[in-house]
C-alpha positions, 0 to 999 in steps of 0.5 A: 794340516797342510798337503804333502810333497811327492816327495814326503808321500814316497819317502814316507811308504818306502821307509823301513825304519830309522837307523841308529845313525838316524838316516832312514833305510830306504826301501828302492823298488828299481835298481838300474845298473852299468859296467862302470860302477859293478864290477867292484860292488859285485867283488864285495858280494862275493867276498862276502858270501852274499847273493842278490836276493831281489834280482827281478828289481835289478836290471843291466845294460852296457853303455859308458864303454861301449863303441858307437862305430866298430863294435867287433869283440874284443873291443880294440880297447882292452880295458873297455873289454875288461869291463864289459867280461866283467858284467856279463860274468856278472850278471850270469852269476847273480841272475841279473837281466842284461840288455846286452851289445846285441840287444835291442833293448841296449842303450843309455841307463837312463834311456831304457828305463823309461823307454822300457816303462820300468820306470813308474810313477811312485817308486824308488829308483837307484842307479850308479850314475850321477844322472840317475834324478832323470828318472824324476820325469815320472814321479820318481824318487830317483837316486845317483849312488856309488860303488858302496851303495850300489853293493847296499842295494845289491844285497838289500834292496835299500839304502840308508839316507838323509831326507832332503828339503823339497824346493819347488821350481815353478816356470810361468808363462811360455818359452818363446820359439826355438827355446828348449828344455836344455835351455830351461835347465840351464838357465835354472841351473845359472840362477840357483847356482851348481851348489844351490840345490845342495840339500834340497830335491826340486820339484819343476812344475808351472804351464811351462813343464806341465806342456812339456812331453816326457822326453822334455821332462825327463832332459830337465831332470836329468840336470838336477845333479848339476844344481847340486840336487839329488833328486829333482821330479816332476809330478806324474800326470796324463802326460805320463800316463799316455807315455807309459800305457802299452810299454812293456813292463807296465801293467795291461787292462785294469792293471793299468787302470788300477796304476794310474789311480796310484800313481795320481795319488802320489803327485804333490797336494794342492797345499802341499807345504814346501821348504821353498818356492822359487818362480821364473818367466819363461820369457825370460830364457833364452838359448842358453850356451855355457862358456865355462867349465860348470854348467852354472857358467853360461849366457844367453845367445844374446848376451856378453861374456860375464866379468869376474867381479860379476859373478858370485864365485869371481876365483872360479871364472878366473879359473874359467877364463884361463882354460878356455881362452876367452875374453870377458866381455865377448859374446857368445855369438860367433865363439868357433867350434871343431866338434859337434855332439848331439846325444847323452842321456839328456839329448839322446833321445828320438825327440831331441834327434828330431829338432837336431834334424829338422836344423840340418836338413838340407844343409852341410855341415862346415867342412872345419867341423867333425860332428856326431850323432849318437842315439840315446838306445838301440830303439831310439835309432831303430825309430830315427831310421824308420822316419829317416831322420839318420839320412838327414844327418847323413847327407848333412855330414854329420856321423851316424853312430850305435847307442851308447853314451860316446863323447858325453864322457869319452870312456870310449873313442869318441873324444876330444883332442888337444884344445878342440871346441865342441858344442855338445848337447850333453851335461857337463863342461868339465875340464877333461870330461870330453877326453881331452885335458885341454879340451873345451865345451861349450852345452847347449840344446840339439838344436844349436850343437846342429846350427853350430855344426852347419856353420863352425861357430856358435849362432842363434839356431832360431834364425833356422826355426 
């Protein structure tokens, strides 16, 4: 009998029953909520006479809305201060625990939850965010949800699901120099196809993720959505171990020593038996930048721009090219940028600040350019300025900002206007996802969004390595 998958072991010991609809109830052992998609669940609640009844698995913080610079209450934006009364008057009411605008624990959903060590291998998480498969870094089932179903938690502490088939990721080989895991993503992403993962969990494995640290990890993960995967992990080893020992809610002495056998147990067998199994060279990525308007739509730094009749969705490249203006055939090299991004849930963290940091130190950011840095939580940027790292990208020009999600999404002031070009490390290049309908966006790793912010065009961050 064959092995079986991460995700099969978890899914098996977190199953209540089968529904009449034949989904599986799902018991989900970590919940993680936000201001934007709460407020109308906990409205149902009410409505309802229902009470939250595992409120210790729930957790809350601020983040979508939340200014990076002037953070006064009332915030200057009405509906962003509507929002945030909303899930404090919540999170009172219900008995929930709020890592609020003060708190040191404040930051980006899917930054506190690991940072915290609530996040654990073996568990199911849920979370109203699309970027919640971020948490898969650890071993986890990590699920993105909406308003209904966060009310469904809320109230049970279970959600009623398909099973998925698992497809495994292998990255052989190494990565050459100065090519990140925003890079492996990417590139993932452009060969499977942003609808490729629909119906399938990935599981990332192969020498190149097994040397990746866990913030490394966790930035691949967190662009599983974006393959059109619920669920993308990567099994729990020493790795994870070391990075969770001592954090706050993780068991101490020989609780911990009892975890870690469990959580070693939960990792996918030898001869687990998968769907499918896909490999690629590590050689072969390159830093990767997209030009389009899905993250599926990019090319390597080296290449050219693709042709329609080149691409497998030839309608939805025309559709590229309209907004964004380019020409077929022109490289990305030299493509110029108003706007520099460094932060999100996928880059916001201390080692992506670092590698951002060590490009710009020294040097000026183009005086064409308005470039922000916006740590993933209150820790990570307590962290960066006790190394110093915010005096680099001070002196460099670069805007020092308070955590929070900013311009990954502009549901706060950070955003785009009319058709500026920004190179951002976040996860999506959406029409209108930076705020502005005529804006354009160009991903890529921290490292180029800084090597793009010293020279307002699009370059080959290596020549800085």
């Amino acid at each position: 009998m064959a092995g079986r998958t991460l995700y099969d072991k978890i899914w098996q010991s977190h199953s209540v029953g089968v529904l009449p609809t034949g989904q599986t109830q799902l018991f989900i052992g970590l919940h993680l909520i936000h201001e934007i998609t709460t407020a109308p669940a906990f409205d149902m609640l009410r409505e309802n006479g229902m009470d939250v009844p595992f409120r210790e698995r729930t957790f809350a913080t601020v983040d979508h809305i939340v200014p990076t610079d002037i953070r006064k209450r009332p915030f200057l934006d009405s509906e962003a201060e509507e929002l945030i009364q909303a899930l404090e008057r919540n999170v009172e009411q219900f008995g929930v625990e709020f890592f609020g605008i003060d708190s040191m624990n404040q930051g980006i959903v899917h930054v506190i939850g690991p940072q915290l060590g609530l996040t654990q291998p073996g568990m199911t998480l849920a979370c109203g965010d699309s970027h919640t498969s971020t948490h898969g870094a650890f071993g986890t089932l990590a699920f993105g949800i909406g308003t209904s179903q966060v009310r469904d938690v809320l109230a049970t502490q279970t959600l009623a699901m398909d099973k998925l088939n698992v497809r495994r990721i292998n990255i052989n080989g190494e990565l050459g120099a100065g090519v990140y895991p925003k890079d492996v993503i990417l590139y993932i992403i452009r060969r499977l196809g942003v609808s490729g993962g629909k119906g399938f969990a990935y599981e990332y494995g192969g020498p190149v993720i097994d040397r990746m640290n866990m913030e490394e990890r966790m930035t691949v993960c967190n662009m599983s959505i974006e393959g059109g995967a619920l669920v993308g992990y990567v099994n729990p080893d020493q790795t994870t171990f070391d990075y969770l020992k001592g954090r706050p809610h993780v068991p101490k002495g020989d609780g911990f020593d009892r975890a870690v056998e469990y959580w070693r147990s939960v990792a996918s067998d030898a001869d687990a038996n998968y769907d499918e199994v896909v490999s690629y060279d590590g050689k072969e990525i390159e830093p990767t930048v997209t030009w389009g308007i899905n993250p599926g739509q990019s090319v390597g730094i080296s290449e050219k721009l693709p042709t329609p009749e080149e691409s497998v969705d030839p309608e939805g490249v025309k559709k590229a090219y309209e907004h964004m203006g380019w020409k077929p055939g022109a490289p990305i090299l030299g493509t110029p940028v108003n706007v520099a991004f460094i932060g999100s849930c996928t880059n916001g963290r201390l080692a992506d600040l670092r590698a951002a940091a060590k490009i710009a130190k020294g040097r000026k950011v183009n005086a064409n350019v308005r470039a922000l840095v916006v740590p993933g939580s209150a820790e990570v940027k307590k962290l960066a300025e006790q190394e110093g790292l915010h005096e680099v990208f001070i002196e460099a020009g670069f805007q020092w900002r308070e955590a929070g999600c900013s311009m990954c999404l502009a549901m706060n002031p950070d955003k785009l206007n009319g058709r500026e070009i920004s190179a951002s490390s976040s996860n999506r290049n959406f029409i209108g996802r930076q705020g502005s309908p005529q804006g354009r966006t160009l991903l890529m790793s921290p490292a180029m969004v800084a090597a793009a912010a010293l020279n307002g065009k699009v370059v080959d961050a290596r020549e800085y390595e």
